[in-house]
N, C-alpha and C positions, 0 to 999 in steps of 0.2 A: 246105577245109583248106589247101589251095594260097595262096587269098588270103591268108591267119592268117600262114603261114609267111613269104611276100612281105612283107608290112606288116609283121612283127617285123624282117626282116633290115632295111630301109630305115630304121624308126626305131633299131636299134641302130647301126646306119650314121650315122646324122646326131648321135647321143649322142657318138658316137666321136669325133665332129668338133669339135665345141663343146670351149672354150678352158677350162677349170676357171679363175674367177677371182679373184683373191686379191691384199692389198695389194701381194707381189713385180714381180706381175704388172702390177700399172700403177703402180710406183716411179719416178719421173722422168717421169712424162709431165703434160703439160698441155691441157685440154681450155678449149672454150668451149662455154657454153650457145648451142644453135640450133635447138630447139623446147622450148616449154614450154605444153602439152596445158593449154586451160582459161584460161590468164593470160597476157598481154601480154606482148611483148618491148621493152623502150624504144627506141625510133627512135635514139639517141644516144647509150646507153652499154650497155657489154657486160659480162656477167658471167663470171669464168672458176672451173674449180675445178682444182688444179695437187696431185697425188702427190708427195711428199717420196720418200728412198730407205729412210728408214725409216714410222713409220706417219703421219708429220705431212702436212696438206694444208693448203692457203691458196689462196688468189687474191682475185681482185675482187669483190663483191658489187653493181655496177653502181656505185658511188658510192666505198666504203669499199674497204681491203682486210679480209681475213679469215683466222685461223689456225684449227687445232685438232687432232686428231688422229679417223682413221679404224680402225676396231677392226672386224676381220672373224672372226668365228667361224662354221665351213663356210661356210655359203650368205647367213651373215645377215651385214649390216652394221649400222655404227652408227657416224654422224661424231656425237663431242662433244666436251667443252669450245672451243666454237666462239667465239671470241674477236675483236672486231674492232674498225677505228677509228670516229671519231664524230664525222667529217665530216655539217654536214645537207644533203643537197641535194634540195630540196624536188620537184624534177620527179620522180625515181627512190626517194622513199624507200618508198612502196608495197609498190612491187618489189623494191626492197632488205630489206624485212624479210620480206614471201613467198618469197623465195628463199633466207634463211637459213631461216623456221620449214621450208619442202621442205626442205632438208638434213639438218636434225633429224627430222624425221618420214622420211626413206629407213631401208629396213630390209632391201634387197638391191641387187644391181646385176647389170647384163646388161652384154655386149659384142657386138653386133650388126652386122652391116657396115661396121663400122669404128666406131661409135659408141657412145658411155656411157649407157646407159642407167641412170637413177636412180627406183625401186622401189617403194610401198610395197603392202604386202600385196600386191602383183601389178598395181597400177594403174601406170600411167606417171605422176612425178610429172616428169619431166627429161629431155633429150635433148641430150648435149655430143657435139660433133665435135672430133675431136683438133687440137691446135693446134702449131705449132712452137716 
C-alpha cells in the first residue's frame, strides 16, 4: 500500500510540473527542426517552424518559405491552410514536401527539455529546438 501511495504522489508531482501547452504559450517563438525520426535531415538547408502572436505560423520548409495557421483544441492540434512559395530546388524537394505532409498530419505537441515536439497519434513525427 506504501508503494501505491509513493507512485501516485511522484506522478502527481511530475503532472504538476508539465507546462499545459497551447498557442499562447509558444506565440513569438521560433523553433528549428533538429531531429526528424525515420527521414533525413539535408546537409545544407534547414527547416524552421516560427508561432505568430496570434494563431499564425510560418517558416522555412528547407527550400520555400511557408504560412498557415495553428488551431489548438485542449490537447489536440491541427496546423492548416498551410500555404507556401514555389521555388523548385531539386536537392531538398523530397524533404520539402515530407516535412510539410508531417505538419499536416501532427495532431498534438509536447514540450520537452526545451524542445518541440511534433505528435501524431503518439508517434514522434518532429523534434525543433528553439531558435533565436
Amino acid at each position: 500500500m506504501k508503494k501505491v501511495i509513493l507512485v501516485s504522489i511522484v506522478i502527481l508531482g511530475l503532472l504538476g510540473c508539465s507546462k499545459k501547452l497551447d498557442i499562447a504559450t509558444l506565440a513569438n517563438t521560433k523553433w528549428t527542426l533538429s531531429e526528424w525520426p525515420g527521414k533525413e535531415l539535408p546537409a545544407n538547408a534547414e527547416a524552421t517552424l516560427n508561432f505568430g502572436a496570434d494563431s499564425g505560423i510560418g517558416g522555412k520548409s528547407f527550400c520555400n518559405t511557408f504560412g498557415g495557421k495553428g488551431v489548438m483544441t485542449g490537447d489536440q492540434v491541427k496546423f492548416e491552410q498551410i500555404f507556401g512559395t514555389k521555388m523548385f530546388c531539386e536537392a531538398v524537394s523530397k524533404a520539402e514536401n515530407d516535412y510539410i505532409a508531417d505538419l499536416q498530419a501532427t495532431n498534438s505537441l509536447e514540450l520537452s527539455a526545451g524542445k518541440l515536439q511534433l505528435l501524431k497519434d503518439g508517434m514522434l513525427l518532429m523534434v525543433f529546438t528553439k531558435s533565436n
